[in-house]
C-alpha positions as CSV (number, residue, x, y, z in Angstrom):
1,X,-102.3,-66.6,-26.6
2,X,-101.4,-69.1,-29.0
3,X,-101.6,-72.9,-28.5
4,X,-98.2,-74.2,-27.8
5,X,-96.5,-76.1,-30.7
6,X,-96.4,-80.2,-30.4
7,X,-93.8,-81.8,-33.1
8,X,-93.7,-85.5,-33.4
9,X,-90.4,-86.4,-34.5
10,X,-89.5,-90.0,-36.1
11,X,-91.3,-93.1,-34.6
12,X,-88.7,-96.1,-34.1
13,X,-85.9,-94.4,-32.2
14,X,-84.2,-97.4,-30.2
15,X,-83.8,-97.2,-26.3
16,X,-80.4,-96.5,-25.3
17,X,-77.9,-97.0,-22.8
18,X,-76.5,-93.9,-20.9
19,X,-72.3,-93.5,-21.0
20,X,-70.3,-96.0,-18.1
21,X,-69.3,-92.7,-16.6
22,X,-73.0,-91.7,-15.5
23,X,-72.6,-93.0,-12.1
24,X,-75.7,-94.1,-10.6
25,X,-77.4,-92.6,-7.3
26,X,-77.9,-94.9,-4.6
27,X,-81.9,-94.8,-4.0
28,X,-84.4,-96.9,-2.0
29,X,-86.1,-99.2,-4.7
30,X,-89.5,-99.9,-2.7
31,X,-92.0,-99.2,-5.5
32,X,-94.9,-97.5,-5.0
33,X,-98.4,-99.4,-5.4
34,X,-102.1,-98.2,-5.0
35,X,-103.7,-100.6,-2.3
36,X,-107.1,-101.0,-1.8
37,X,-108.0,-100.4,2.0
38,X,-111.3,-101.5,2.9
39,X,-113.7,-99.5,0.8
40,X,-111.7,-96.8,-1.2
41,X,-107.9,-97.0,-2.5
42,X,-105.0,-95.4,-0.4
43,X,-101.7,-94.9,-1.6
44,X,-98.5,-96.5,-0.2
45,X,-96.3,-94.2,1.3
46,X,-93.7,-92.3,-0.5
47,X,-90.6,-94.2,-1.3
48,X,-87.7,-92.8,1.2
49,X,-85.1,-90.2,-0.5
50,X,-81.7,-90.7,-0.8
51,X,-79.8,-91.3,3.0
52,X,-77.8,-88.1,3.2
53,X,-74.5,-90.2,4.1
54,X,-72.6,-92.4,1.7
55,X,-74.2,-95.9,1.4
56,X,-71.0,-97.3,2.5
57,X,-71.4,-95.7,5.8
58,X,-74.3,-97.1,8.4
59,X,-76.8,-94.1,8.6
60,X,-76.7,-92.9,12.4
61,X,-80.5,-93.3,13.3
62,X,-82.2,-92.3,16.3
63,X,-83.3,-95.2,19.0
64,X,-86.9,-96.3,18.2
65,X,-89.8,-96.3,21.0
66,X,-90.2,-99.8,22.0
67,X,-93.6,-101.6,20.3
68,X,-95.7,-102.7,23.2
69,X,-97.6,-105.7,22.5
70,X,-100.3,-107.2,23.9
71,X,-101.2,-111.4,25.2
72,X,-101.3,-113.7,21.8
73,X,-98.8,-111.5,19.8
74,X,-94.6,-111.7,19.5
75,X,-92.3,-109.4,17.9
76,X,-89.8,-112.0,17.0
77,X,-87.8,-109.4,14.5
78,X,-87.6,-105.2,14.8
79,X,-84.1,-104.0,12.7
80,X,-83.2,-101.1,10.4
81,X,-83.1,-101.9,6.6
82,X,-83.4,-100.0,3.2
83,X,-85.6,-103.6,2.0
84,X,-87.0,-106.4,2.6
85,X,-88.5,-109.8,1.4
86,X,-89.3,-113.4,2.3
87,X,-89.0,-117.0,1.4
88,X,-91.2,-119.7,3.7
89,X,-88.2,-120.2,6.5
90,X,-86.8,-116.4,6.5
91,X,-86.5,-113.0,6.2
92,X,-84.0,-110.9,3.8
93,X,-82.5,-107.6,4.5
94,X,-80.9,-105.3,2.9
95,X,-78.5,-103.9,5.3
96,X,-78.4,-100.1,6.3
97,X,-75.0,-99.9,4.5
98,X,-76.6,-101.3,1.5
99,X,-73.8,-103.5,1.2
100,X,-75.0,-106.8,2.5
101,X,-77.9,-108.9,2.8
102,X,-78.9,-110.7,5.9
103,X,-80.9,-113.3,6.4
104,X,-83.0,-113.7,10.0
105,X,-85.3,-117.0,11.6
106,X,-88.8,-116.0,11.4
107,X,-89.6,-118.0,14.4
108,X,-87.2,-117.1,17.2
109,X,-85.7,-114.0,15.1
110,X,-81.9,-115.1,14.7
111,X,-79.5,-114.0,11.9
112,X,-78.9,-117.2,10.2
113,X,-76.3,-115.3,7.4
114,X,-75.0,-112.1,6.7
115,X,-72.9,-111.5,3.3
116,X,-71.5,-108.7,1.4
117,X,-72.8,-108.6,-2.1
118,X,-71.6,-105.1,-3.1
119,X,-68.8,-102.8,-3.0
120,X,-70.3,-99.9,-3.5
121,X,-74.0,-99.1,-3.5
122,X,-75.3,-98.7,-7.5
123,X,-79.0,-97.4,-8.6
124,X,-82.4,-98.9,-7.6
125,X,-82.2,-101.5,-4.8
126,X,-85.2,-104.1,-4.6
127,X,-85.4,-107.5,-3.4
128,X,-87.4,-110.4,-4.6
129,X,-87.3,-114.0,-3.9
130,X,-87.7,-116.7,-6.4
131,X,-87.8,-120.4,-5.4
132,X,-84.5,-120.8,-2.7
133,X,-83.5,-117.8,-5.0
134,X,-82.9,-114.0,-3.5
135,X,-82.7,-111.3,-6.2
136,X,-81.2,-108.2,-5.7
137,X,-81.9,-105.9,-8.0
138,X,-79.5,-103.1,-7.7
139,X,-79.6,-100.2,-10.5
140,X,-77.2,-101.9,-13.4
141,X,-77.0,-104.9,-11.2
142,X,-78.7,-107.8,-10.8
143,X,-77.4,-110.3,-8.3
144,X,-78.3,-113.5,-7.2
145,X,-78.1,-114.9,-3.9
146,X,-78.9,-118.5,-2.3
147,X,-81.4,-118.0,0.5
148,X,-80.5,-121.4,2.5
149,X,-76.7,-120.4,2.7
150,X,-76.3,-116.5,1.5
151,X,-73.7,-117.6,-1.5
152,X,-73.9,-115.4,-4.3
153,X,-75.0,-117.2,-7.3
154,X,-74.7,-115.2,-9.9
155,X,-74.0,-111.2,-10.5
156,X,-74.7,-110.2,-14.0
157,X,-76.0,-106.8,-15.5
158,X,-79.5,-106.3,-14.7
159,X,-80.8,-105.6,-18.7
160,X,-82.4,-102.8,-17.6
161,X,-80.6,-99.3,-16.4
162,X,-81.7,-95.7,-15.0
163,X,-81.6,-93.2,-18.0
164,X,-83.3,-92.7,-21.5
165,X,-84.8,-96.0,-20.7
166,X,-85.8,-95.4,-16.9
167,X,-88.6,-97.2,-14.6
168,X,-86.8,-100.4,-15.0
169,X,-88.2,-103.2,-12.5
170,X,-88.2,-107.2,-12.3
171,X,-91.3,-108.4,-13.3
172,X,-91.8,-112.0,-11.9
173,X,-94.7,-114.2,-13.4
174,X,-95.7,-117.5,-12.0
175,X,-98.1,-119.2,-15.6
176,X,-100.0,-115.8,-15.9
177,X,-100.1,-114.6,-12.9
178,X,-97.7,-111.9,-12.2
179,X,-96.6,-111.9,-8.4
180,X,-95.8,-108.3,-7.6
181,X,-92.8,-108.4,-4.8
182,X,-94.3,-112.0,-3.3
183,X,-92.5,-115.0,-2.9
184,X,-92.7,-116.9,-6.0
185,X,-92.1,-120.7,-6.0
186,X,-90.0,-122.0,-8.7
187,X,-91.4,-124.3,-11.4
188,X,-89.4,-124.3,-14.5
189,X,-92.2,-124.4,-16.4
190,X,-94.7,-121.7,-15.4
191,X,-91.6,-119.4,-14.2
192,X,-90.5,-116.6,-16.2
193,X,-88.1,-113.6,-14.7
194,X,-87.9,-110.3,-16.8
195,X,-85.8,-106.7,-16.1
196,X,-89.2,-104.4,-17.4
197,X,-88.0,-101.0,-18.8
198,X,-90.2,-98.3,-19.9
199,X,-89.9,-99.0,-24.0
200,X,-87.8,-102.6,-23.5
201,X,-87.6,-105.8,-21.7
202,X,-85.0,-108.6,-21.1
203,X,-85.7,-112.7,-20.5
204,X,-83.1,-113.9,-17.7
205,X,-82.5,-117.4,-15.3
206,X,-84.5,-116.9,-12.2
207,X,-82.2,-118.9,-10.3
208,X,-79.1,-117.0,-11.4
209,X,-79.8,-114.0,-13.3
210,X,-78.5,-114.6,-16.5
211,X,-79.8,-112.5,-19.1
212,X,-80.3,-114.3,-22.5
213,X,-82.1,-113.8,-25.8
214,X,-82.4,-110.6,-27.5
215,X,-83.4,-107.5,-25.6
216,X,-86.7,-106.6,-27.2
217,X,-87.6,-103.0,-27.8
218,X,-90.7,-100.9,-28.4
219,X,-90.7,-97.6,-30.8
220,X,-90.0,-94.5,-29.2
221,X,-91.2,-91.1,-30.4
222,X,-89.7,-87.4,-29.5
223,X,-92.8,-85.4,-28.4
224,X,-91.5,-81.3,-28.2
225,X,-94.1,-78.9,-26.5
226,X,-91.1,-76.2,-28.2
227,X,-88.0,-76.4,-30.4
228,X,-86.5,-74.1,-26.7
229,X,-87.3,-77.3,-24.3
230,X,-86.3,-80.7,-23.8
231,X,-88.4,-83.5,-25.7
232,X,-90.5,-86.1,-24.1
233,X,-89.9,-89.9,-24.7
234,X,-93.6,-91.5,-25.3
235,X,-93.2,-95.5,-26.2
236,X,-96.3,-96.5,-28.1
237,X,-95.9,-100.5,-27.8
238,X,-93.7,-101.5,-25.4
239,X,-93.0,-105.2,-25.0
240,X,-95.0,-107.3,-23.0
241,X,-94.4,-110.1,-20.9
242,X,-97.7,-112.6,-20.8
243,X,-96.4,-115.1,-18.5
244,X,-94.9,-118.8,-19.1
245,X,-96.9,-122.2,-20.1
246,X,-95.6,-125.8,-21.2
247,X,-91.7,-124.5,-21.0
248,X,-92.4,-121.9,-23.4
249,X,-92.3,-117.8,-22.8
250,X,-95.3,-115.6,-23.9
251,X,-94.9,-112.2,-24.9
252,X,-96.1,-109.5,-26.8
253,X,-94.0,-107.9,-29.0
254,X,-94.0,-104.4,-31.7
255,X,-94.8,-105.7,-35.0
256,X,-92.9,-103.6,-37.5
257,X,-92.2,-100.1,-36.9
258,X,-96.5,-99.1,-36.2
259,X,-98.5,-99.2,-32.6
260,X,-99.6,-102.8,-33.3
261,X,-98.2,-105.9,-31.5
262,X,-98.2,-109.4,-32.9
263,X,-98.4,-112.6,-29.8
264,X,-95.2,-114.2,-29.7
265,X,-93.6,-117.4,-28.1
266,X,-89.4,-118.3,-27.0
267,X,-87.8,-121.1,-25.9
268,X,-85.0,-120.5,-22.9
269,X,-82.6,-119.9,-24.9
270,X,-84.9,-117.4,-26.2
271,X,-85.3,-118.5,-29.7
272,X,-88.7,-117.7,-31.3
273,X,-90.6,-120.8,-31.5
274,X,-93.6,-118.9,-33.3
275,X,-95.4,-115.2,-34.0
276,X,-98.8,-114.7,-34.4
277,X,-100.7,-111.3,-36.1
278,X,-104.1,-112.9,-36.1
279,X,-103.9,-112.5,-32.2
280,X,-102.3,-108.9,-32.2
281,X,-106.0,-107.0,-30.6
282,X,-105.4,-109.8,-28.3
283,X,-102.9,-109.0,-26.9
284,X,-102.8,-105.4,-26.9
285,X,-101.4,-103.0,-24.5
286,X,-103.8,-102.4,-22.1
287,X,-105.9,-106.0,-23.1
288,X,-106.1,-108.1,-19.5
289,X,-105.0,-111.8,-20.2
290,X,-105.5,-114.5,-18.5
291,X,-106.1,-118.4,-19.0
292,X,-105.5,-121.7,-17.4
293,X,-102.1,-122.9,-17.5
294,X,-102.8,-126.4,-17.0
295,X,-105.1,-126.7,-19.4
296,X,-102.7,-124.4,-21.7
297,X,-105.9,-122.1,-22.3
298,X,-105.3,-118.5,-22.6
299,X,-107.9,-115.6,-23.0
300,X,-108.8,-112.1,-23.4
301,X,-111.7,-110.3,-23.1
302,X,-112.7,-106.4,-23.8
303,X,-115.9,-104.6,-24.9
304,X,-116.4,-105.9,-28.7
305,X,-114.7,-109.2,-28.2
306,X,-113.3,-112.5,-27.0
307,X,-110.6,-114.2,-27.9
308,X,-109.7,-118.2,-26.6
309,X,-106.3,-119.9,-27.6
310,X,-103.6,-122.1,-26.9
311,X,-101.1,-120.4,-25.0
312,X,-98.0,-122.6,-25.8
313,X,-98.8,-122.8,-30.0
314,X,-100.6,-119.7,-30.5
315,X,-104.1,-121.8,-31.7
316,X,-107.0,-119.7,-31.9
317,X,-109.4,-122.1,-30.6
318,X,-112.6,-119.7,-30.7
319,X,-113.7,-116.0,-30.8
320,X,-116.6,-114.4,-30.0
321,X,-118.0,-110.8,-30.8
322,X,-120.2,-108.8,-28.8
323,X,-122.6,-105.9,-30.1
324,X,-122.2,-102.3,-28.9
325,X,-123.4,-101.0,-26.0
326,X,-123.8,-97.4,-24.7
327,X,-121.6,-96.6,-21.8
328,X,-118.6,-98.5,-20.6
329,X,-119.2,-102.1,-20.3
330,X,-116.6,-104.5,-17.9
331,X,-115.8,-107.3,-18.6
332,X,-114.2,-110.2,-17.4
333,X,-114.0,-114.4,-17.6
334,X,-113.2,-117.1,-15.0
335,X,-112.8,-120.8,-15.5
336,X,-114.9,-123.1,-13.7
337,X,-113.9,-126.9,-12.7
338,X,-113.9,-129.0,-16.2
339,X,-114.1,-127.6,-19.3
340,X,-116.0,-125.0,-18.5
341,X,-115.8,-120.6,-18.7
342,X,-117.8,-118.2,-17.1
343,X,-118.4,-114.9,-19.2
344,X,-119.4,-111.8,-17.3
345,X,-120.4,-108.7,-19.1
346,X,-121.6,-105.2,-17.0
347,X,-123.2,-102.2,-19.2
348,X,-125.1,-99.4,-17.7
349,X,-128.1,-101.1,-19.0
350,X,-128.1,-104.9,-17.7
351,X,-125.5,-107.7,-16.2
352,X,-125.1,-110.4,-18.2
353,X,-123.5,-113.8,-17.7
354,X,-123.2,-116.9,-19.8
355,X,-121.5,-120.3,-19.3
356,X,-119.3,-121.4,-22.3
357,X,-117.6,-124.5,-23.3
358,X,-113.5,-123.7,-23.0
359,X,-112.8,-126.0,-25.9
360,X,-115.3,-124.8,-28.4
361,X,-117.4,-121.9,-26.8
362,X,-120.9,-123.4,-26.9
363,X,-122.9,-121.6,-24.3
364,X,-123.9,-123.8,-22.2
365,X,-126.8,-121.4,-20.1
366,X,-127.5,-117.2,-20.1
367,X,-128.5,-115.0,-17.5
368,X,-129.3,-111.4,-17.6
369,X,-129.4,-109.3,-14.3
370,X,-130.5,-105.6,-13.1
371,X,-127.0,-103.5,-13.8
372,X,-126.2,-102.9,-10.4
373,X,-125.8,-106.4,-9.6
374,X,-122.3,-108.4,-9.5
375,X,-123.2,-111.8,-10.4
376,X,-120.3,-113.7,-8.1
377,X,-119.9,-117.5,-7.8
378,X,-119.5,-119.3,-4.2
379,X,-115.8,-119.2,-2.8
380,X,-114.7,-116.6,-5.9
381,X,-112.9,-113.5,-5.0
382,X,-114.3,-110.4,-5.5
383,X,-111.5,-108.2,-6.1
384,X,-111.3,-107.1,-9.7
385,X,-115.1,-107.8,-10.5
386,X,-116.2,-104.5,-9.3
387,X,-115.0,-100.8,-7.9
388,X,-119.1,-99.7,-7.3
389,X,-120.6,-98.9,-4.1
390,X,-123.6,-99.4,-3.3
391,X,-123.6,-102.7,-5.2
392,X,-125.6,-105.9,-4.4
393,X,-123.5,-109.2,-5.1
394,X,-125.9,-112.3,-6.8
395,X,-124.5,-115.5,-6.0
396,X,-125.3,-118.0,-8.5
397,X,-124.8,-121.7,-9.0
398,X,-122.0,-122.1,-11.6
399,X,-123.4,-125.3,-12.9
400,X,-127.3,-123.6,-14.0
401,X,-126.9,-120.1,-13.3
402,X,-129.3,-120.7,-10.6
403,X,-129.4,-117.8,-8.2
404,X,-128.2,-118.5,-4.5
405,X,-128.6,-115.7,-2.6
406,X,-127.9,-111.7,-2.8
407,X,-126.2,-108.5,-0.8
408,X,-126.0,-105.0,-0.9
409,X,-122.9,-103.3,-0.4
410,X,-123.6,-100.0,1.1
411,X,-121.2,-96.4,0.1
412,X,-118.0,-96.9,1.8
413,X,-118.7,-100.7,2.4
414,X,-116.6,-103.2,0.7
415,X,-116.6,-107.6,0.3
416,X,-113.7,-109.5,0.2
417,X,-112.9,-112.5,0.5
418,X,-111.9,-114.3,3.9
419,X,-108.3,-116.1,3.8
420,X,-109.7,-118.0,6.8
421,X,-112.0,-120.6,5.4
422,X,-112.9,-119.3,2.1
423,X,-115.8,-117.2,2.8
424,X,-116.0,-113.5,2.8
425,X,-115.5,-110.4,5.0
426,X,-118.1,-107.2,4.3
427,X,-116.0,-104.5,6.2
428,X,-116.7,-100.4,6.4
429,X,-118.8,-98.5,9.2
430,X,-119.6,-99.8,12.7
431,X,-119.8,-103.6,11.8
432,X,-117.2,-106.8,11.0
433,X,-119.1,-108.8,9.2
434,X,-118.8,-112.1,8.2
435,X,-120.5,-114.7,5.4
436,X,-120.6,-118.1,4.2
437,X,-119.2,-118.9,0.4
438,X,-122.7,-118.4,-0.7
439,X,-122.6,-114.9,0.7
440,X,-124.8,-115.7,3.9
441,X,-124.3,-113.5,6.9
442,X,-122.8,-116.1,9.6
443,X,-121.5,-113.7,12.2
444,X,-121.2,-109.7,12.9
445,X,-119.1,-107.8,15.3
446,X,-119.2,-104.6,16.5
447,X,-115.9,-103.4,15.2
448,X,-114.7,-100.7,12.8
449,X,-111.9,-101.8,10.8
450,X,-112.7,-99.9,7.6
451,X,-109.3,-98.5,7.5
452,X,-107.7,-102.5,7.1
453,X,-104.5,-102.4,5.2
454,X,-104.1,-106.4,5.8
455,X,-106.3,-109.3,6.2
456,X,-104.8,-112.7,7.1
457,X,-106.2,-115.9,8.6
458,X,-105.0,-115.2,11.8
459,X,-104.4,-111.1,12.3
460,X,-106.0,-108.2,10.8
461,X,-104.0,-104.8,10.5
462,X,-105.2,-101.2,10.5
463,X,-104.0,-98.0,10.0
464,X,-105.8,-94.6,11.0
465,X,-103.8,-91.7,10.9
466,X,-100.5,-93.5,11.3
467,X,-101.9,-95.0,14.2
468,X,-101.8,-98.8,13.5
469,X,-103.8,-101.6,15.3
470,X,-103.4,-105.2,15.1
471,X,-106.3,-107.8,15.6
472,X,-105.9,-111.1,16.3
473,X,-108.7,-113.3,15.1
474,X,-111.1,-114.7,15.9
475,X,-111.7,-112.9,19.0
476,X,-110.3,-109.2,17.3
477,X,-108.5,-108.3,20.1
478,X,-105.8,-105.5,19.6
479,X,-102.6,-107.3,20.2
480,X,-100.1,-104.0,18.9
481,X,-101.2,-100.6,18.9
482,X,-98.4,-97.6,17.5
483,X,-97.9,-94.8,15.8
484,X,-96.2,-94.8,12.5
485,X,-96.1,-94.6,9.3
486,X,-96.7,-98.6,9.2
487,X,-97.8,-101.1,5.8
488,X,-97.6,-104.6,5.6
489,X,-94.7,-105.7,2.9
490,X,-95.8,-107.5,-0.3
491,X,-93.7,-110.7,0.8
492,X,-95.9,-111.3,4.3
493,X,-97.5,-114.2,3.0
494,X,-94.5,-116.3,2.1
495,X,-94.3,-116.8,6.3
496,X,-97.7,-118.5,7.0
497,X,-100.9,-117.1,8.5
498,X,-99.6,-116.4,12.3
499,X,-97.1,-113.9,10.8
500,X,-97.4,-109.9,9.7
501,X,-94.4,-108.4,8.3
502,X,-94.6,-105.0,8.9
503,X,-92.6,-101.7,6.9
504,X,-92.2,-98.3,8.4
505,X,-91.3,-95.5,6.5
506,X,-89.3,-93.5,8.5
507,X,-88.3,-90.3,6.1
508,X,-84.2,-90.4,5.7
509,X,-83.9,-93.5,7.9
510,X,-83.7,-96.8,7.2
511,X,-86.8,-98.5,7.0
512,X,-87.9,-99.9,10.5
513,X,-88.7,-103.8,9.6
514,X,-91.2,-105.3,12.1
515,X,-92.3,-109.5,12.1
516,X,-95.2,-110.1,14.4
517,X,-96.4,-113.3,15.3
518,X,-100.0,-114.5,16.6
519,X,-98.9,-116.8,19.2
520,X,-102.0,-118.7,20.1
């Protein structure tokens, strides 16, 4: 049989908007993220379909079985909701009838303000909160809401819409640190509040939702498998939002009609201040950035290279290039107290880690280490430095690269770090183990929690076949044990470390919202 004909049709076709009369379909707007259990990644549970009623009308759902919970734990809120987030002194609902937001006491669990903020239910719904800000992101809508008070703010359109240019989201970035659906507090000058669309993006106020500036685009092109079936849309260089330093936005933008982007900077009313080329492999698409907002340092690292810069001017400060290696080689860099950056470099051949002036690059010391060690630094999260099992973590001493101390990770075994005094957790099999900042075993418990789904200072969650335990530390006693399809919602740890707030997919239903509290 013949292959199947591909045509490529025309790069640089702009994103548009569908026709006012495509009426949008009231959906739940709980995106869907890949979380890392203890030692393997689980999905999050499907988003819930459409209710099967109008979204003006409360859904009719069936009574829930009571939660029974156990001596130093409180259920201070259990309601029905299509979302949820949080800001330090509450929790937001969106209503069953999608129509309202309410707002409840995370101590004692009173409604402290319920308003209307729609007339009729429109698109995606997703809440985020920004500062004293709550967003609403609703399809075409985007509507902002005072969390003290529940006065609407703002409604304006969102920038973003459900059609040619679909998987539209707010995307919420405190200096360079994006914050997923967490509570993010509001600095004016490390803030920066985005509708992300597939192939475009749009700048807006946090604390109102005011679009402004140009909506920036990527090029589209028509892919056709056959001239008989529709065409895919496949956006080569979409923009990019970097994050926000010194009162000035970073992006990365197309540059020209071609698949390469050029760094870019805007002011708020989103005037460009300046665009660089030199640092378009910089900032390419898949290229993790990060830096140090306070010292306006930005920097990117990937297999052949290293780029250093000022994030508010564009500087390149320094750049350094790294031979080939066979086999896929991770990388990654972290800055250390004073002016000082840690370079990390994995082959399949050999670890290796140097210690670099931020300023200029001079290596201060080097290190090379067997391949199937993590070279880790006292206190530093291990999440993102490695996805191997069996490792062995080597500790060193940031200042000379001394080593500390080393441990093996077994198959199915994972470290993480320990909100709860800054040390670590090694979780998976029989064992709760815990270890110092250097990574020395101070304490093990006979427990199996390999199937966590949240660690916090003061209660652990698990989930094993919908069946979900909560632990209270330091003692691990269960203080709630269920059934259910249970996770803990991104926004949790706006509420301190005594609370857990808790999501349960229920299929057609509302979500069942759940806020425990360790109460001693």
């Amino acid at each position: 049989m013949p292959p199947r004909l591909l045509l490529v049709v025309a790069l640089g076709i702009a994103c548009t908007r569908p026709p006012e009369s495509a009426a949008p379909v009231p959906v739940v707007g709980r995106k869907e993220h890949v979380r890392e259990d203890i030692s393997q990644l689980q999905g999050v549970p499907d988003r819930a379909p459409p209710p099967a009623t109008s979204p003006a009308e409360a859904p009719k759902t069936p009574p829930l079985a009571p939660l029974e919970v156990k001596p130093g734990g409180k259920v201070v809120l259990e309601l029905r909701g299509w979302e949820v987030t949080a800001l330090p002194d509450r929790v937001v609902v969106l209503d069953p009838d999608f129509l309202h937001l309410s707002a409840h006491d995370p101590v004692g669990g009173a409604e402290l303000w319920r308003t209307k903020v729609q007339e009729q239910a429109r698109g995606m719904h997703t809440l985020y909160s920004v500062g004293e800000r709550v967003l609403l992101h609703a399809g075409p809508d985007l509507i902002a809401v005072d969390g003290k008070t529940g006065a609407i703010v703002g409604r304006h359109p969102a920038g973003g819409f459900n059609g040619g240019d679909h998987e539209c989201h707010l995307d919420i970035i405190q200096g360079l640190e994006a914050g997923l659906r967490a509570h993010t507090p509001l600095a004016p000058a490390t803030t920066v509040c985005a509708t992300t669309c597939e192939c475009s993006l749009m700048l807006f106020r946090c604390d109102t939702g005011e679009s402004f500036g140009e909506r920036m685009k990527g090029s589209i092109t028509h892919l056709y498998h056959s001239l008989d079936e529709p065409h895919d849309n496949v956006c080569w260089t979409p923009p990019r939002l970097i994050g926000r330093a010194k009162g000035r936005t970073l992006l990365a933008l197309e540059q020209g009609d071609g698949r390469e982007y050029v760094a870019s900077a805007v002011d708020d009313a989103g005037k460009t201040l300046w665009r660089r080329p030199e640092l378009g492999d910089a900032v390419s698409r898949f290229r993790p950035i990060d830096g140090d907002p306070a010292s306006d340092t930005c920097w990117s690292i990937d297999q052949p290279d290293m780029y250093v810069w000022t994030c508010s001017t564009g500087q390149i400060k320094w750049r350094a290039r790294y031979p080939e290696e066979d086999g896929y080689v991770r990388t990654d860099a972290r800055k250390l107290d004073g002016d000082r950056i840690l370079v990390r470099r994995r082959s399949p051949r050999a670890t290796r880690v140097e210690l670099k002036t931020l300023a200029g690059g001079k290596r201060l010391w080097q290190r090379e280490l067997p391949a199937d060690r993590v070279a880790i630094t006292p206190g530093e999260d291990p999440a993102g430095l490695t996805w191997d099992s069996p490792i062995v973590y080597a500790w060193i001493d940031p200042v000379s690269g001394a080593p500390l101390h080393e441990l093996a990770i077994a198959k199915d075994h994972a470290l993480l770090r320990d909100p709860r005094g800054g040390g670590y957790l090694r979780i998976g099999g029989a064992d709760h183990t815990e270890l110092a900042r250097d990574g020395q075993i101070t304490r093990t418990v006979p427990k199996d929690i390999s199937k966590s789904i949240h660690l916090g200072e003061r209660l652990i969650a698990t989930l094993d076949e919908r069946r979900l335990t909560v632990l209270r530390r330091p003692g691990l006693e269960p203080v709630l044990e269920s059934s259910g399809n249970f996770y803990p919602d991104e926004a949790t740890g706006a509420l301190g470390p005594a609370a857990l707030l808790l999501v349960e997919h229920r299929g057609n239903e509302p979500l069942r919202i759940v806020l425990l509290r360790a109460t001693d």
